[in-house]
Structures are given as structure tokens and as C-alpha cells.
VEXRO-761558 format. One record per residue (C-alpha): residue number from 1; residue in one letter; x, y, z. Coordinates in Angstrom, 1 decimal. Layout:
<rec><k>NUM</k><r>A</r><x>X</x><y>Y</y><z>Z</z></rec>
...
This chain:
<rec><k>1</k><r>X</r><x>-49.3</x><y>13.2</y><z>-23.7</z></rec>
<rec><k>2</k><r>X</r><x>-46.9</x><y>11.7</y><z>-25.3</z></rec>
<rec><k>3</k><r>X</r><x>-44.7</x><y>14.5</y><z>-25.4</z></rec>
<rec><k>4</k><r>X</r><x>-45.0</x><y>14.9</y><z>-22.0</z></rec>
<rec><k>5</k><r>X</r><x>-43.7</x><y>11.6</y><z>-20.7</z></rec>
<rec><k>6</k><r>X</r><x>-41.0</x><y>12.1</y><z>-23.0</z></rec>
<rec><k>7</k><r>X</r><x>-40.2</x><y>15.3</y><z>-21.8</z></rec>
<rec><k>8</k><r>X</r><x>-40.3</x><y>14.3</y><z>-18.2</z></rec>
<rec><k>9</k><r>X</r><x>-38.1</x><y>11.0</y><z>-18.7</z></rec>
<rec><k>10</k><r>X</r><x>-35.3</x><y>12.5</y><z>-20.0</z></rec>
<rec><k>11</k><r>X</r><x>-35.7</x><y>15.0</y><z>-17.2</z></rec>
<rec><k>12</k><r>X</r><x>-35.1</x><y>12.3</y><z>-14.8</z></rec>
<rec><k>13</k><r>X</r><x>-32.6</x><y>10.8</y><z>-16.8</z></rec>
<rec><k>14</k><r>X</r><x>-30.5</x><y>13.9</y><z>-17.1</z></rec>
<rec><k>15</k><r>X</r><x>-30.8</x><y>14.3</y><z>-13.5</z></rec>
<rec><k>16</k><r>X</r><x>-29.4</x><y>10.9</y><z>-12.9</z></rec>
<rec><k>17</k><r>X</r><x>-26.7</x><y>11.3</y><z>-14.8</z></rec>
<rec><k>18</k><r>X</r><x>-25.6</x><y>14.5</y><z>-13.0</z></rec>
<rec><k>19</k><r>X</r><x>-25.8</x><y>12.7</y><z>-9.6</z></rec>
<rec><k>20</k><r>X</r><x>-23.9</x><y>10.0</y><z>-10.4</z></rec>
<rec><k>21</k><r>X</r><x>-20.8</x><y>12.3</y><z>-11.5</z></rec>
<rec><k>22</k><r>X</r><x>-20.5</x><y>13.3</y><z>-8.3</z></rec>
<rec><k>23</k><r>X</r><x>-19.0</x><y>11.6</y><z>-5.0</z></rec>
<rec><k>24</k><r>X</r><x>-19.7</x><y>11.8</y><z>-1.8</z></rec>
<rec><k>25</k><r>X</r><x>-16.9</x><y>13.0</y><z>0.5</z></rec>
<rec><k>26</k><r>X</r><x>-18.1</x><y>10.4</y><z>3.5</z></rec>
<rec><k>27</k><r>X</r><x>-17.5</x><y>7.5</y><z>1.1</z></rec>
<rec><k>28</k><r>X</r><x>-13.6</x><y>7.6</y><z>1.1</z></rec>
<rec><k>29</k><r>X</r><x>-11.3</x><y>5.9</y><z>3.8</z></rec>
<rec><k>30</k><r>X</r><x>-8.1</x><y>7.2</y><z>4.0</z></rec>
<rec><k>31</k><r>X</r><x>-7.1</x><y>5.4</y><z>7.2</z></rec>
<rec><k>32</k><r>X</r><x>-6.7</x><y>2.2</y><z>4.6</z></rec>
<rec><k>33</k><r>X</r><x>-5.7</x><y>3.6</y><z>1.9</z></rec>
<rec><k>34</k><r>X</r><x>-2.2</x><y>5.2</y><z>3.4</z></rec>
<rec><k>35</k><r>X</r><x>-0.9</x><y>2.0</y><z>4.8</z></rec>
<rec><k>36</k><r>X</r><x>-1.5</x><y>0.4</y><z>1.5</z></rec>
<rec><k>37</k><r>X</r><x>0.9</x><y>2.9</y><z>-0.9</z></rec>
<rec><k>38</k><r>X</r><x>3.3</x><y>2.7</y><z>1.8</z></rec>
<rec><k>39</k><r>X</r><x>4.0</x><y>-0.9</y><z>1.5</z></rec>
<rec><k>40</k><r>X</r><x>3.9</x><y>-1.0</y><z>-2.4</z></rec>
<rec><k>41</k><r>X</r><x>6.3</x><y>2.0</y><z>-2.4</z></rec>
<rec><k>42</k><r>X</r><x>9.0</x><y>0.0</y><z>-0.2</z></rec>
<rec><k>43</k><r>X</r><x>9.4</x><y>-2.8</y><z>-2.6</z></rec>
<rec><k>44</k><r>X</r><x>9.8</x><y>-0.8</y><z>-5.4</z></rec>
<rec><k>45</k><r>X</r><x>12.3</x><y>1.1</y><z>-4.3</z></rec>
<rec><k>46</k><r>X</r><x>16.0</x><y>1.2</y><z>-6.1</z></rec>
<rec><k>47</k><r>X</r><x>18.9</x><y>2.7</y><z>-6.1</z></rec>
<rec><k>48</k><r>X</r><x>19.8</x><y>5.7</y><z>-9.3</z></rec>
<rec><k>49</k><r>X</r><x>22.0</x><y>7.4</y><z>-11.0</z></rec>
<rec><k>50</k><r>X</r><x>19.8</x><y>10.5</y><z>-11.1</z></rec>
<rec><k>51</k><r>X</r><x>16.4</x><y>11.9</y><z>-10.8</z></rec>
<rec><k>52</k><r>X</r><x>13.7</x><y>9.4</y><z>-9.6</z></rec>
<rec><k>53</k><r>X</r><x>9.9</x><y>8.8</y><z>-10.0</z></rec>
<rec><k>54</k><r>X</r><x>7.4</x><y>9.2</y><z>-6.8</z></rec>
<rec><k>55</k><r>X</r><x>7.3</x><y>5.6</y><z>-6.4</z></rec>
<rec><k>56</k><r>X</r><x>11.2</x><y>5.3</y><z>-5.9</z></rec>
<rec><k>57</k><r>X</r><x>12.3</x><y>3.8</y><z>-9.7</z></rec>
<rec><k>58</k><r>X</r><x>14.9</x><y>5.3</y><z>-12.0</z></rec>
<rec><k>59</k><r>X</r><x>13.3</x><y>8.0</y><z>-14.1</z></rec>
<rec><k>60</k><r>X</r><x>14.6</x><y>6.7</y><z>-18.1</z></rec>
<rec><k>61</k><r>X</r><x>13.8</x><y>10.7</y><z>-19.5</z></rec>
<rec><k>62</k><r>X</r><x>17.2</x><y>11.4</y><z>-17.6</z></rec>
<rec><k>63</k><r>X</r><x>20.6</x><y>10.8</y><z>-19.8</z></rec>
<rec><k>64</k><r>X</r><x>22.4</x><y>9.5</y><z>-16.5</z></rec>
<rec><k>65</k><r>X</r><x>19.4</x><y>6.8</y><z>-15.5</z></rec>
<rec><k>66</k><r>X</r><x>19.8</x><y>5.7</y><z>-19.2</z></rec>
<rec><k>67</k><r>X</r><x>23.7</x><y>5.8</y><z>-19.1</z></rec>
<rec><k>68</k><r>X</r><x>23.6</x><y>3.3</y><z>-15.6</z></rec>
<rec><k>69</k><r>X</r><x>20.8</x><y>1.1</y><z>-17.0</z></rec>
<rec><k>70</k><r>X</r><x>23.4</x><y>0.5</y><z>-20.1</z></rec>
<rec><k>71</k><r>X</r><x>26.9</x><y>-0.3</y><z>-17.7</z></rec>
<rec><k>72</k><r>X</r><x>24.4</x><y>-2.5</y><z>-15.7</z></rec>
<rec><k>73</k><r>X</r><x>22.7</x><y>-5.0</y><z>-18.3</z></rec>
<rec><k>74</k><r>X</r><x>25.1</x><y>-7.8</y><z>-19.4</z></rec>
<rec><k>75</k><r>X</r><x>24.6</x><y>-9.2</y><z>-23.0</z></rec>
<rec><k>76</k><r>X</r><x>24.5</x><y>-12.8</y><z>-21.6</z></rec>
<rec><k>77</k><r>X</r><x>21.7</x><y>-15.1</y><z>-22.6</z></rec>
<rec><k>78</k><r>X</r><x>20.9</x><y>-17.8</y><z>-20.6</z></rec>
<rec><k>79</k><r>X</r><x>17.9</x><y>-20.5</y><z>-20.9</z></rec>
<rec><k>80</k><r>X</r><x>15.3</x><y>-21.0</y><z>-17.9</z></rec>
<rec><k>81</k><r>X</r><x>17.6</x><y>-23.5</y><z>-16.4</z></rec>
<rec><k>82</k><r>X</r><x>20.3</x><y>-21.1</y><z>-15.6</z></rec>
<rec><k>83</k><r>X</r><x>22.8</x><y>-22.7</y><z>-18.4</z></rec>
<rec><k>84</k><r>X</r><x>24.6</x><y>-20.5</y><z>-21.2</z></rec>
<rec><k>85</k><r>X</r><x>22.1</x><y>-20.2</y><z>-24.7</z></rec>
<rec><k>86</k><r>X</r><x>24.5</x><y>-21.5</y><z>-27.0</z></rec>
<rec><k>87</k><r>X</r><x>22.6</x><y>-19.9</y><z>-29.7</z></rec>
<rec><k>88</k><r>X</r><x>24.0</x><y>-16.7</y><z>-29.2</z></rec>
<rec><k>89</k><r>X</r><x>28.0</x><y>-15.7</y><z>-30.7</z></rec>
<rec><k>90</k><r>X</r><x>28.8</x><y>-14.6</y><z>-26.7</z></rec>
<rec><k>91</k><r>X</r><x>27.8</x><y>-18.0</y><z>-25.4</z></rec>
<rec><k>92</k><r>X</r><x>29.9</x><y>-20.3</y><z>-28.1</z></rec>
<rec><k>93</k><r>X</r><x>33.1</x><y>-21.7</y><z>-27.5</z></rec>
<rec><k>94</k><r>X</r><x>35.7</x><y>-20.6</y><z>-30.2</z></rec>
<rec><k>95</k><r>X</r><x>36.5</x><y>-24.3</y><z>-32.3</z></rec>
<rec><k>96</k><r>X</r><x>39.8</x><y>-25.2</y><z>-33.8</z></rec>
């Protein structure tokens, strides 16, 4: 009897996990869902140098998306305040 119930739970349990693999088609909205990517996608989107991603941005594997990242960036460190870190050699004014 034992054997049985055994037998017939894990049945039921291996049924269950079957179902619950699949979804249901009726469950998706895409009415909602386009109106969403569409306005994430317009305020990532930049200007490159070469090949993009889908979503708009620079794609790095590409030697011309590396090459503008590097003319871009400026070496200047500044604190949270805005002001020149004078920590850094670029920031320190040569003395006499």
C-alpha cells in the first residue's frame, strides 16, 4: 500500500512539474509591453563612432567605439562639489 501511494504521488508531482514549465499564450499583454521598451530605449540613446547595441549605446567590442570613448574621457578629477581634487598631479599648481 505503501508503495502505491508512493508511486502515485510522485506521479502527481511529476505532472506538476511539467505543467508549470509551460505558459499559457492568453496570459501575455503585448499592448503594455511595446510602449514600455519604447520609452526606455529613447533615453538611452547616444551618439557612436561605430556599430551600436539594440538599445542605441556604443557597442565597446568595436576598435572605433573604444578609440572615441578614449578622445572623450578627460583625466580631470574633481570632488562632489564640483572643485579640482588637488590630490591628483593634473590638479596641483606647479610651486616655486
Amino acid at each position: 500500500m505503501k508503495k502505491i501511494i508512493l508511486v502515485a504521488s510522485l506521479m502527481f508531482a511529476f505532472a506538476g512539474f511539467t505543467i508549470a514549465q509551460t505558459t499559457p499564450a492568453s496570459t501575455t499583454k503585448k499592448t503594455g509591453t511595446a510602449a514600455k521598451t519604447t520609452a526606455t530605449t529613447a533615453k538611452t540613446t547616444t551618439t557612436a563612432a561605430g556599430p551600436t547595441k539594440k538599445d542605441g549605446t556604443a557597442d565597446m567590442r568595436y576598435k572605433a567605439n573604444k578609440d572615441a570613448a578614449k578622445a572623450q574621457t578627460t583625466t580631470t578629477h574633481v570632488k562632489k562639489d564640483g572643485t579640482p581634487d588637488k590630490r591628483y598631479k593634473e590638479n596641483k599648481t606647479p610651486s616655486k
